[in-house]
Each structure stands twice: as structure tokens, then as C-alpha cells.
N, C-alpha and C positions, 0 to 999 in steps of 0.2 A: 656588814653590820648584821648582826643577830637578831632574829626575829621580835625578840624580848624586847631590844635594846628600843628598836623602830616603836615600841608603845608603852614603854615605861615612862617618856618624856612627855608623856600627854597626860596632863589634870584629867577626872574625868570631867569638870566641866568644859574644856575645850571638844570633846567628844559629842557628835549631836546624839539625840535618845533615838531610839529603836524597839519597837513593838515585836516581841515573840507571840504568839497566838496559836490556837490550836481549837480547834472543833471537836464536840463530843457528840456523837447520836444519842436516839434514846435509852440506848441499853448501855450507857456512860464508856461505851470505846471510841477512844482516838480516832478518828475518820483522816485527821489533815492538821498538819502543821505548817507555819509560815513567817515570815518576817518584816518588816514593812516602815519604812520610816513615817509614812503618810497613810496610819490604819483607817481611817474613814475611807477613802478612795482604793484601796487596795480590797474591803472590805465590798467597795458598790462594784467592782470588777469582779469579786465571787459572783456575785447575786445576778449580774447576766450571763458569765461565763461559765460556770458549773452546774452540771444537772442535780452534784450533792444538796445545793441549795436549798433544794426546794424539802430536805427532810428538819426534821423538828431538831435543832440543833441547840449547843450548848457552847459558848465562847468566853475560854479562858483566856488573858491575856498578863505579858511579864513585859517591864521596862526595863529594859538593859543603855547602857552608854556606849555607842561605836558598831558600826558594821560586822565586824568581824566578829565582835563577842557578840551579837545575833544570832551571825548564820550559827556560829561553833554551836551556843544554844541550841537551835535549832535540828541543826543536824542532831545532836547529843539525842532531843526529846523523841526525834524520828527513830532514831536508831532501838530506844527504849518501847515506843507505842507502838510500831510498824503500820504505820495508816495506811490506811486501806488507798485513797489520793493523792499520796504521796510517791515521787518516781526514785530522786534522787534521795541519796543516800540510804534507803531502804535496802537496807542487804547484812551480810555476816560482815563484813567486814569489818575490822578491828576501827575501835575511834582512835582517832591521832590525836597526842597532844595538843592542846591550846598552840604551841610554839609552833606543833610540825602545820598544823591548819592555818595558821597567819602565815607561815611565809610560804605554803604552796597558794593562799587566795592571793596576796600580794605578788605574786610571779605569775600565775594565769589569768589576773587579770590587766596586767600593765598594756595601756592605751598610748599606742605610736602614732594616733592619728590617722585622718582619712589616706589609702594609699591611691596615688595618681601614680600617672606616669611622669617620668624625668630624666633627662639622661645623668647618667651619671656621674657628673662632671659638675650639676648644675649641684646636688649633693652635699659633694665635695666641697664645694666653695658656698656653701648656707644662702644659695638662690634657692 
């Protein structure tokens, strides 16, 4: 199935909302961009976690529907601002399509579950 295909069949209200956001210092440059479904709480984890914190800061924020078109946002405004706290995706690297980005996030992310150990056999037969 086609990466397209995998999100075309989703309304966007079946899709939960997702907070893009981004800090500006005082001299109005990008410092940090982010993504966050639950912006209060991701925002009180800046405010012990980072030493940026503590500068006079400016917070933009965008509503998008669905994960994916988050990060993709995301990455896009990093790739554009090049913030300074920002690790990932900060580089030359070309942005990928919308499509090439959903189906390499949906492929590094796929969850097989906690692994134990078992023999092999037990596997097999869905012990």
C-alpha cells in the first residue's frame, strides 16, 4: 500500500490535533522548534529541562491534524530556521516529500512489542 493511500482514508477529524511550536529569542531568531500533542505538559518539561528557558522568549504555535503532518511541519520549519536547540534534522539535507516522510516514519517506527525470550517453536504456534 502506498504511503498516500495509508492517509487519504482518514477524515481529518478522525485524526487527533497536534501542536507545532517554535521559540523565538529577543533578537526574533528561531532558537527551537517542536511538536507535541499535549502542549501544556511538553511545554512545563522545557521549563525544567532546558537551560534555554530561562531567556526572554517568544512562542509561536500551529495546529495541524495527525502526527505525521506534525513532525513533516516540523522538520520543514527546522530545516528553514536552523535553531540553534534543535539536533535533529538540522542539516543540508534535502526535505523528502510528504509521501517519502510518512512511509519511512511508519516503517521506523512499527512496535513488535516487548521482546522476551522463547523458543522458537513456542513462536510458531502463537504460545
Amino acid at each position: 500500500m502506498e504511503a498516500t493511500e495509508n492517509i487519504e482514508h482518514l477524515s481529518g477529524a478522525e485524526l487527533p490535533e497536534y501542536t507545532v511550536y517554535l521559540y523565538r529569542n529577543q533578537a526574533d531568531r528561531v532558537i527551537y522548534v517542536g511538536t507535541s500533542r499535549h502542549l501544556k505538559q511538553r511545554l512545563d518539561q522545557h521549563r525544567w529541562l532546558k537551560p534555554w528557558w530561562r531567556e526572554e522568549l517568544t512562542l509561536e504555535t500551529e495546529t495541524v491534524r495527525g502526527r505525521a503532518t506534525a513532525l513533516y511541519r516540523g522538520m520543514g520549519l527546522i530545516k528553514q530556521h536552523r535553531p540553534i536547540y534543535n539536533r535533529s534534522h538540522n542539516n543540508d539535507d534535502p526535505m523528502p516529500t510528504f509521501e517519502e516522510f510518512f512511509e519511512r516514519a511508519i516503517t521506523e517506527t512499527h512496535y513488535f512489542g516487548k521482546l522476551r525470550k522463547r523458543p522458537i517453536s513456542s513462536i510458531a504456534h502463537g504460545i
